[in-house]
N, C-alpha and C positions, 0 to 999 in steps of 0.2 A: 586531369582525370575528371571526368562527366560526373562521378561520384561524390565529390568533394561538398558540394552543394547538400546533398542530402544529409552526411556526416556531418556537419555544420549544425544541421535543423535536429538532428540526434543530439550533438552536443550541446543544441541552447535546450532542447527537452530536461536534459540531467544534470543542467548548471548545480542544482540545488545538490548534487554530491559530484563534482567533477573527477574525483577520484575513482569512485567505481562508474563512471564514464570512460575513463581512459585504458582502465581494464577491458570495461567491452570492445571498445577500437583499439587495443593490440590484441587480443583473442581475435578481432576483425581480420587482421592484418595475417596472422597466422592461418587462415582459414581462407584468405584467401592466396596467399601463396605457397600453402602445401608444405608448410613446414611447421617447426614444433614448438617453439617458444620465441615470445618479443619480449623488448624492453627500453627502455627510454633509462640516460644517464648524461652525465656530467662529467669532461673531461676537464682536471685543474687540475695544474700543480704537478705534472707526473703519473697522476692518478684518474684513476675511473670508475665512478660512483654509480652502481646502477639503483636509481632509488624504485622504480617502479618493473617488476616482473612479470609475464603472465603464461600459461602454460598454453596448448593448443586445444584445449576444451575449455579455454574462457577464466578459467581460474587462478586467483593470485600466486605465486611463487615464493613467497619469503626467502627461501634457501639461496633461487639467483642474485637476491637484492644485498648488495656488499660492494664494499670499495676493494679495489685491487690495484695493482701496478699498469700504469695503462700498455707498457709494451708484454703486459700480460694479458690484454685485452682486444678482440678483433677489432675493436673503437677506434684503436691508433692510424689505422689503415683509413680511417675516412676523411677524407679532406674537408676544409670550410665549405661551404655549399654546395657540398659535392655527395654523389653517390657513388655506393661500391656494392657490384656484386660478386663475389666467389662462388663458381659453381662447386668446387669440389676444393677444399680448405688441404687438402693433401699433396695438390698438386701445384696449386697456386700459390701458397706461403712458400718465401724464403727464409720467413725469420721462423725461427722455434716456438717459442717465448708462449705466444697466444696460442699455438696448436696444442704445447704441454698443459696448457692451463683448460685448456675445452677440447679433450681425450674425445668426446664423446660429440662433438660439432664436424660435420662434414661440408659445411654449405652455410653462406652469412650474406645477408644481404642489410645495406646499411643507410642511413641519409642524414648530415647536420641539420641540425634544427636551429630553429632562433632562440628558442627558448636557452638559458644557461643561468647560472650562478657565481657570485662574485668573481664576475669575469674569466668566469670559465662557458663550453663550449657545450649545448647539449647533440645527444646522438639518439635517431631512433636506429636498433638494431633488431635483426630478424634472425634465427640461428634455425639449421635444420638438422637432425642425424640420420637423414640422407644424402649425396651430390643430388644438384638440380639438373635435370633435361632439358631442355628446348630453349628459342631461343632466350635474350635478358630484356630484350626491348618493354616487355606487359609488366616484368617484374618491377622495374624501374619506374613506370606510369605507374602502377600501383602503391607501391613505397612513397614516392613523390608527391602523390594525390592524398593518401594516406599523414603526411607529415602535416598540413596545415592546423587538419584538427586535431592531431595530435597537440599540437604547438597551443592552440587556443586552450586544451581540455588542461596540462601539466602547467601552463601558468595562472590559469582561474585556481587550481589545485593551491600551489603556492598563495595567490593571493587569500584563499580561505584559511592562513595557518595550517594545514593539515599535516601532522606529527611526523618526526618520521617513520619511515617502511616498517620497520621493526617492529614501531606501536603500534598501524595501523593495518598491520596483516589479519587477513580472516575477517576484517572489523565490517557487517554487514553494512550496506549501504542505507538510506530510508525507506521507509514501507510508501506505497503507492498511495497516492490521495482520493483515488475517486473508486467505485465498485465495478469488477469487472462490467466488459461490454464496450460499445464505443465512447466510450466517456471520456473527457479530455486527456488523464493521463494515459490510458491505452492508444487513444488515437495517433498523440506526439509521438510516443515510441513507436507505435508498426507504420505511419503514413511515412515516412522519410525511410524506412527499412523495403517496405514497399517499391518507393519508387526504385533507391538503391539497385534493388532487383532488377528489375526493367531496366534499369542502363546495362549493369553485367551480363545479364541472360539474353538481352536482346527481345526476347518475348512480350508480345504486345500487351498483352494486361495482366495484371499481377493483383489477388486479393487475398483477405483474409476472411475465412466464415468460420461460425460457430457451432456448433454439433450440439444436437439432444438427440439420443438414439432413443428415449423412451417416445418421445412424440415422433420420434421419425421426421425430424423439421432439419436441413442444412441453410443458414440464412446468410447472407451476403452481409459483412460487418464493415468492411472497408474496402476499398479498392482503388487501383491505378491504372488509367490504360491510357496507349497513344493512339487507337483506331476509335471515333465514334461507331463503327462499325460492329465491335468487338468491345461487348464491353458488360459488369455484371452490377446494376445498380445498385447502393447498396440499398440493405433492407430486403432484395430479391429472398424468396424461400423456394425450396425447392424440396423434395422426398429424400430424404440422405442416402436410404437404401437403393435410390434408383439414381443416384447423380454419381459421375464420373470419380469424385474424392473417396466416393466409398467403394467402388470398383478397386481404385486405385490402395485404397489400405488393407480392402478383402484379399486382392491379388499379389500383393508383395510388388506392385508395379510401381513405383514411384514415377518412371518417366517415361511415358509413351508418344511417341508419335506417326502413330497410326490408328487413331481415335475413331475414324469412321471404319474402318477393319475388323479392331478388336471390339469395340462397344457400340456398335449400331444401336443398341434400345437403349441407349443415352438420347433424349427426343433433345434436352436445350443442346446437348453439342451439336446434333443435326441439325438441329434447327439456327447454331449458330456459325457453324461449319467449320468447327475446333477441328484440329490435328496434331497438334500439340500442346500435352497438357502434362503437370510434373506437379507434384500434390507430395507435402510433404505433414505429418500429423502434428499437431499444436498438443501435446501432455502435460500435466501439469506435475508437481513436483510427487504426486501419490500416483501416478501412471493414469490417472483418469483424461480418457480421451476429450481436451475441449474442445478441438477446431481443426482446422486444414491450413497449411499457405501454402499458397496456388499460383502456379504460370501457365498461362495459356495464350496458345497463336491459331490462325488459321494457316499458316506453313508450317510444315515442316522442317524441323531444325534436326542438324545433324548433330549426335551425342547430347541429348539433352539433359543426360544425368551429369554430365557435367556440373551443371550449377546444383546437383543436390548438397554436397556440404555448405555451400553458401547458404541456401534453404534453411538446412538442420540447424546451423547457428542461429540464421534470423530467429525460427523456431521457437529454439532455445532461449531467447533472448526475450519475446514477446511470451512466453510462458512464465519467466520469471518474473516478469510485472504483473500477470494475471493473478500470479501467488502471492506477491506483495499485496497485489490491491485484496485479495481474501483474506489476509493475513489481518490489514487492515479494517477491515469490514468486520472481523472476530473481534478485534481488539475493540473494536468501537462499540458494539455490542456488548460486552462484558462490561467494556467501561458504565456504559448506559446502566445497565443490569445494576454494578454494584451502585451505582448512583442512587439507584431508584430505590434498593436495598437499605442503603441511608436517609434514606428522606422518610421511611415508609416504617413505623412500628411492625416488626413480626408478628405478633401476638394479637394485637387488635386491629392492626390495617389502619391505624392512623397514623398521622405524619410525627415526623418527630422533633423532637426541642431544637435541632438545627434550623428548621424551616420556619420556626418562628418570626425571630426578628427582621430575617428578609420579606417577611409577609406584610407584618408592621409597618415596616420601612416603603413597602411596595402603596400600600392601599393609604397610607398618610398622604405620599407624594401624588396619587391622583383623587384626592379629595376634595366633592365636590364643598360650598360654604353652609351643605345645608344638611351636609350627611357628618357623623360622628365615628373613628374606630372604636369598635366595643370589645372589651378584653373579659371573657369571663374565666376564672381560675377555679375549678375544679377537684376539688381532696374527700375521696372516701371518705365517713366517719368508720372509726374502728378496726380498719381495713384486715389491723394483725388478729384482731380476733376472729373475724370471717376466717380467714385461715386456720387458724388454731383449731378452729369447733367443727370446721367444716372440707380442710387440708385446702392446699396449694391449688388443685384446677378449680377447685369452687372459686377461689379470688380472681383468677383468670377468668372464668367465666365470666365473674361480677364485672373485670374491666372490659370485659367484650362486650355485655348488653350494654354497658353504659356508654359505649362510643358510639353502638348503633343509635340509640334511644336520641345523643346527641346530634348525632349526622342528621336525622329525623325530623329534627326540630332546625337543621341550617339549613342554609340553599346552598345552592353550587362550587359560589366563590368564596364562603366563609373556611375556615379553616379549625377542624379539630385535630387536634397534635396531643399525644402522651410526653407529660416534660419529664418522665420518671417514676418508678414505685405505681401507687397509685393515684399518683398528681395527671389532671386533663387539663387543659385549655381549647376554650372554644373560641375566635374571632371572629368578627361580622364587623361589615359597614353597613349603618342604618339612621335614618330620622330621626332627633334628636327625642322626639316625641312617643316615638316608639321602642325608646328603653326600656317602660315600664312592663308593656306585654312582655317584649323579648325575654327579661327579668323571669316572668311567671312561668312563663313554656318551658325555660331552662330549668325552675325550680320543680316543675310537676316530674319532668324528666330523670330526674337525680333521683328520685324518690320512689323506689317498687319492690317487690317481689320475685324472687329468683326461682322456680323449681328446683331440685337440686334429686337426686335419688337418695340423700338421707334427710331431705325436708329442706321446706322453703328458706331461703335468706332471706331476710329482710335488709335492703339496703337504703341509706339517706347517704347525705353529701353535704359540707359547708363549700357555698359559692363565695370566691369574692370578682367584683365588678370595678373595673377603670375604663373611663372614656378621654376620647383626645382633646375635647373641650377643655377637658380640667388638668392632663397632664400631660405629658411630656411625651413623646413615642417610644423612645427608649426608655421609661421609666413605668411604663402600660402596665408588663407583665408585674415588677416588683410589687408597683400599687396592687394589684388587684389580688396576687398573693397574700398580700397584708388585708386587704379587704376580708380574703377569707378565712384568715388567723381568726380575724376578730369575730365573724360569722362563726368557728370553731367554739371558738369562747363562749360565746351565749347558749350554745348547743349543748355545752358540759354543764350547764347550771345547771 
C-alpha cells in the first residue's frame, strides 16, 4: 500500500507517545474502511487480549479492551500471516461462540501481526455493525498496508513500558512543542497526512492553509503536489473571502468539480485551471475556524466527496496538535508569568531574596581581576515605628521610595532585591577604588524625606557593606548583614 510510507513518517513524528499514535492509525484504519471500531490484541494460551481499542471518531475504547476466550473472539478465525475478511458475520460464521459474544458485529476484517507477547500471536482487527458491499480486494490492501505501522507503533509502545489499558485509558497524550503554524511539530504531523492524501484521492495537490477572517488573508502553510504545473507555494496568500475554501464552507460544498462552472470569479482557479477541488474546515477544539485541508486537480474526478471522511479525520487530527501546541503556548506563558511573579517583589518591583545568590554566584564566576562584587545590605531604622505613628501604607511607601532612590543610584546589571520585612540589598560589580564613592551615594540615598498626608516621614537606614576581595561569595550577604548590625549599633547610641 502506497500509503505505508507516509504512516511510517506519522509514526516516527509521535514516537515520543507511541501509544496515542496508535490510536490515531486504528481511528485511521476505521475511517478508512467504513466501519466502526479497531483494535490490536494478543492471541495466547486459549485466550485473546485486546490491549488497545479505538472507536470510529478516533477515540480510545477502554470497554473493548479485555481478555476473553479466544473461540469467543473473531481473532481465532485469522490465520498466521494471514488475512480475513467477513462481509456479513451472519452468514459466514459457522461457529456461534464469537457471533454471541459480538450481538452487535456484522462485518470483521482482520490481519496477524508480528508484533505478539510471550509467544503469543498479535492480531490487528476491524469490526463494523454493518455487512460490507463491494468488492474485498481495497480492503485487504488497506489492512495489510495499515499493519506495518501498526506493528512498529504497538512494539515502540511496549518497549516504552506503557501500563496496562486499563491504566492508561483516557491518559492524554503530550502537549505539542512548538506554536501553532508551520513550525516543526505541526509540519511532521500534516506533511506525511498530506501526502497520505494524495496517494488515496488521487488528486494532484493537496495543502494546508490558514485562515484570518479579520484581515481577510487565506495563506498557503503547507503543501504537496505531483504536477509542477499545479501547484500552491507555500507562503502563497490570497483574499479568503474571494478564494475557492471560503466558497467552499460559505456554500456547504465540500467537493466540487466543476470549479470553472460554479466559481468563475475564483481568478487563481482560473488562472490555474482547477476543476477539482474538495476543502474540508481545520476547527479547533472551541469551534474557532483555523484553516482548510484542501485537494485539488485540474480534472475532473468522479465522486470526489468520496475522500471527505478521510479529509475530516486528517482534519481532526491536525487540529488536535494546533490545540496541543496552544495549550502549550498557555502553559508556557503562565509558567513564565509565575516565574517572573517570583523573582519580582509585589510591592516594590524589586527582585527577591531567591535571585540573590544566583546573581552572586553569576557576576563572581565572570569576574574581571580588577573588579570587586560589592554586597550592600540595607535595614530601615525604626521601621515598626513608621508604621505605628503613621500605619501600614506609610511603610510601604517608605519601602517603595527607597528602592527607587536605590535603583537610581545602580546601573543596569547591579541588582536590588527585598530579602524581607524591611531588609534591601543592593549588588554591584565595580573598581576596587570606587568602593568608597559607591559607599556615599548609597548612604545619601537611605536618607530623606517622605511626604505623607499626615506629615512628613523622616527616614534613615544602617548599611552593612561585604566585597569579594575580603570574603567568600557565599558568605557576601551574611558578612554585610553583620556589617549592618554593627552600623545599627552605633546608630542606637
Amino acid at each position: 500500500m502506497t500509503l505505508y510510507p507516509q504512516l511510517r513518517a506519522l509514526a516516527r513524528h509521535s514516537s515520543h507517545d507511541p501509544e496515542q499514535a496508535l490510536v490515531t492509525v486504528l481511528g485511521l484504519a476505521c475511517e478508512l474502511l467504513g466501519m466502526d471500531r479497531a483494535g490490536v490484541g494478543v492471541i495466547s494460551s486459549g485466550l485473546f487480549t485486546i490491549e488497545v481499542a479505538v472507536d470510529a471518531d478516533g477515540t480510545r475504547s477502554p470497554r473493548h479492551e479485555k481478555t476473553r476466550a479466544l473461540t469467543r473472539s473473531f481473532a481465532h478465525l485469522v490465520g498466521p500471516s494471514a488475512t480475513l475478511i467477513v462481509a456479513d458475520t451472519s452468514s459466514h460464521l459457522d461457529s456461534t461462540d464469537a457471533a454471541d459474544a459480538h450481538r452487535d458485529v456484522r462485518s470483521y476484517v482482520g490481519t496477524s501481526l508480528a508484533t505478539g507477547r510471550d509467544g503469543g500471536r498479535g492480531v490487528l482487527g476491524v469490526a463494523g455493525l454493518h455487512p460490507l458491499e463491494g468488492p474485498d480486494g481495497w480492503r485487504r490492501e488497506v489492512l495489510e498496508g495499515l499493519a506495518p505501522a501498526i506493528d512498529d507503533l504497538w512494539s515502540a509502545m511496549r518497549r516504552d513500558g506503557a501500563p496496562a489499558a486499563d491504566e492508561t485509558a483516557g491518559r492524554p497524550g503530550p502537549a505539542a512543542v512548538e506554536t501553532p503554524g508551520a513550525g516543526s511539530s505541526l509540519s511532521a504531523m500534516a506533511r506525511p497526512l498530506l501526502e497520505a492524501l494524495q496517494e488515496l484521492s488521487g488528486l494532484a495537490t493537496t495543502f494546508l492553509a490558514r485562515v484570518d477572517e479579520e484581515s481577510d488573508r487565506h495563506t498557503v502553510v503547507l503543501t504537496h503536489h505531483t504536477r509542477a504545473a499545479l501547484q500552491f507555494p507555500e507562503g502563497t496568500q490570497t483574499r479568503w473571502s474571494e478564494s475557492a475554501c471560503h466558497l467552499s464552507v460559505e456554500e456547504d460544498a465540500p467537493a466540487v468539480n466543476d470549479v470553472p462552472t460554479r466559481w468563475p470569479q475564483v481568478q487563481v482557479a482560473v488562472e490555474l485551471g482547477l476543476t477539482t477541488h474538495v476543502t474540508v474546515p481545520v476547527r479547533l477544539s472551541d469551534g474557532r475556524l483555523w484553516g482548510t485541508l484542501c485537494a485539488s486537480d485540474v480534472t475532473a474526478h468522479d465522486r470526489p466527496e468520496q475522500h471527505l471522511p478521510t479529509m475530516r479525520l486528517f482534519a481532526r487530527l491536525i487540529a488536535n496538535e494546533i490545540d496541543r501546541e496552544l495549550t502549550l503556548v498557555v502553559e508556557r506563558e503562565a509558567a513564565r508569568a509565575i516565574a517572573r511573579r517570583s523573582q519580582v517583589d509585589e510591592l516594590t518591583g524589586a527582585s527577591t531574596r531567591g535571585t540573590v545568590e544566583p546573581w552572586i554566584s553569576t557576576a563572581i564566576e565572570g569576574l574581571s581581576p580588577d573588579d570587586v562584587v560589592v554586597v550592600a545590605f540595607v535595614d530601615v531604622d525604626r521601621f515598626k515605628a513608621v508604621n505605628d505613628a503613621h500605619g501600614h501604607p506609610a511603610g510601604d511607601a517608605v519601602l517603595v521610595e527607597l528602592v527607587t532612590r536605590l535603583r537610581h543610584r545602580a546601573r543596569h546589571d547591579d541588582l536590588v532585591a527585598r530579602m524581607g520585612g524591611d531588609e534591601l540589598l543592593l549588588g554591584a560589580i565595580l573598581r576596587r577604588e570606587a568602593l568608597p564613592a559607591f559607599q556615599r551615594r548609597l548612604l545619601e540615598a537611605c536618607s530623606f524625606e517622605l511626604e505623607r498626608p499626615g506629615g512628613a516621614v523622616a527616614v534613615t537606614c544602617s548599611l552593612g557593606f561585604a566585597t569579594s576581595d575580603e570574603t567568600s561569595g557565599p558568605a557576601l550577604v551574611e558578612t554585610a548583614d553583620v556589617h549592618m548590625y554593627r552600623h545599627k549599633a552605633v546608630h542606637r547610641r
